[in-house]
N, C-alpha and C positions, 0 to 999 in steps of 0.2 A: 504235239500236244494241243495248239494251237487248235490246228488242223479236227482233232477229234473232238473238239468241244463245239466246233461251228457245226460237224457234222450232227449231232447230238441234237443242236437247237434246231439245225433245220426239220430235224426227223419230228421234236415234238411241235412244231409250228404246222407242220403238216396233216399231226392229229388232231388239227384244232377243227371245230365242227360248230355253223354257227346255232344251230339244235339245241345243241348243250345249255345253252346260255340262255334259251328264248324265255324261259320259265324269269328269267330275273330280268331279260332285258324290256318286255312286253310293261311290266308295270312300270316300269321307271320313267318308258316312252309315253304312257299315259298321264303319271304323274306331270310331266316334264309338261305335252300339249295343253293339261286342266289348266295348269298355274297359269302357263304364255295366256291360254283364250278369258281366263280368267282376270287377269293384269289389264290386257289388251281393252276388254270392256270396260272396265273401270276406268282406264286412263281415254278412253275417248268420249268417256260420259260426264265425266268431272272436268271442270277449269282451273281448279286449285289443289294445290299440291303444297306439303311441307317444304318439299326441298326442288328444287329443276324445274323444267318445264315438261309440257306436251313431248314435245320431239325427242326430249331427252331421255323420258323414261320408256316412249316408247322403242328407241334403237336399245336401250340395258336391255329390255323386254324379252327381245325376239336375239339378243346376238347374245346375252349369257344365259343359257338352257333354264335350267333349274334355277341357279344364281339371279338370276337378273330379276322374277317377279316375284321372289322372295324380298330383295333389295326393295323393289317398289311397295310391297304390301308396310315393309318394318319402316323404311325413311322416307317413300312419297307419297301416300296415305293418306292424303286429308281425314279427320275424325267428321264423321257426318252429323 
């Protein structure tokens, strides 16, 4: 039983095509680079920040995709 459910998954693993996907993964990638290059400028143009510093928001920045210059837009953000 075991046996016939590993074979099962390997068989659907195998149909996996990365095509299928490109349709959703192409904006998400886009999405994902605006926010980073978008963040990225802002934090090396500005000195001041609500919360952290320079260094700090730039590693959230670039190491949590999406997450990380949304983080900076909502809590490190100086209001201009």
């Amino acid at each position: 039983m075991i046996g016939m459910n590993w074979m099962t998954l390997t068989a659907k693993a195998a149909e996996f095509e990365i095509g299928d996907y490109l349709p959703l993964l192409i904006p998400l990638i886009l999405i994902q680079f605006g926010l980073m290059a978008y963040a990225l400028v802002h934090i090396l143009k500005h000195d001041h920040y609500k919360m952290g510093n320079r260094v700090v928001w730039i590693v959230v920045s670039c190491l949590f995709s999406i997450i990380g210059p949304i983080l900076y837009i909502v809590l490190g953000k100086e209001e201009e």
